[in-house]
N, C-alpha and C positions, 0 to 999 in steps of 0.2 A: 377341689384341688386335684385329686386322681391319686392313684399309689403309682410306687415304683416298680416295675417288674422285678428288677432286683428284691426286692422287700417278701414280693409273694414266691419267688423261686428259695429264698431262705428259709419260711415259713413251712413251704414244702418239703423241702431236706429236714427239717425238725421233726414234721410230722410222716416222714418212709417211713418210719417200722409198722404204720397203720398199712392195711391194704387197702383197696379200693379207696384211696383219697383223689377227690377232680376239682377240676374248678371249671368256674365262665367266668369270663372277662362282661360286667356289666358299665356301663357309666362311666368308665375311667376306674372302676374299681375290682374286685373278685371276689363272688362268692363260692365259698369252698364248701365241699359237699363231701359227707362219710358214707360208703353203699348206697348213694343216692338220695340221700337224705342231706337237705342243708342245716351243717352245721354253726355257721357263722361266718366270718369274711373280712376279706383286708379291705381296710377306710381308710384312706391317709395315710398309709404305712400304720395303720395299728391293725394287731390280728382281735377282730372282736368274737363270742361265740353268745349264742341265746344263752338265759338265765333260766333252762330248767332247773327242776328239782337239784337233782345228781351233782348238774355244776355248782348248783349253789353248797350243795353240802361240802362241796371238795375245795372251795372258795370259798369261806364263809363270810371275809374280811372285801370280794371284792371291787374293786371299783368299776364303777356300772360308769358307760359313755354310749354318748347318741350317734350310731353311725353317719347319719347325717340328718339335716334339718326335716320334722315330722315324722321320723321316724321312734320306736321303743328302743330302750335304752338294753344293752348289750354291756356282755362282759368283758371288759379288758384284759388280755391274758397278758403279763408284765412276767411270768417266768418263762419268757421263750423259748431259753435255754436247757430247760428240764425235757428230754425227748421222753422219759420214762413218765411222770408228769400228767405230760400231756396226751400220750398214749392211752393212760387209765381215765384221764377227762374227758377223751372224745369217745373210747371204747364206753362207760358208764352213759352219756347222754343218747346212745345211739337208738335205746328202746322205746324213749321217751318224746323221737321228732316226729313231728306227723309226718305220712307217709309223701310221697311225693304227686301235685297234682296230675290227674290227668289234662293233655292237651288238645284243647278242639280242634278240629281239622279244617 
């Protein structure tokens, strides 16, 4: 189905008080990245993040969705709204992403 641009430019404003927040446009969809590290991504207009540690502890209740078909199952972030939140969600997961690959030339 693809997201809305709209959807990811909200998602974005939620998350400025982070610094170093980016994205790519993959598939029709965005994966959004914290200092380079990806931390999860908008699917269909939903903002999903990986199920590390950290988020699991700060989400213990939450509901896990499949980005898309074959893919691991991802967290649903349903408090959008929380900028402070979400701040301490992305800030806490950021030790825990593997590092970013390298690419071959």
């Amino acid at each position: 189905m693809g997201s809305n641009k709209e959807y990811l430019e909200y998602v974005l404003e939620q998350l400025s008080d982070l610094d170093d927040i980016t994205y790519r446009a993959m598939m029709g969809e965005y994966i959004i990245y914290y200092r380079g590290k990806i931390i999860g991504g908008i699917y269909d207009d939903r903002f999903l993040v990986k199920p590390v540690k950290s988020a699991m502890a700060l989400i213990p209740d939450a509901k896990m969705e499949l980005p898309y078909v074959g893919a691991k199952e991802m967290i649903l972030i349903e408090d959008i709204e929380n900028r402070e939140f979400l701040k301490e969600l992305i800030e806490s997961m950021h030790d825990e992403l593997p590092a970013p690959r390298k690419r071959k030339k």
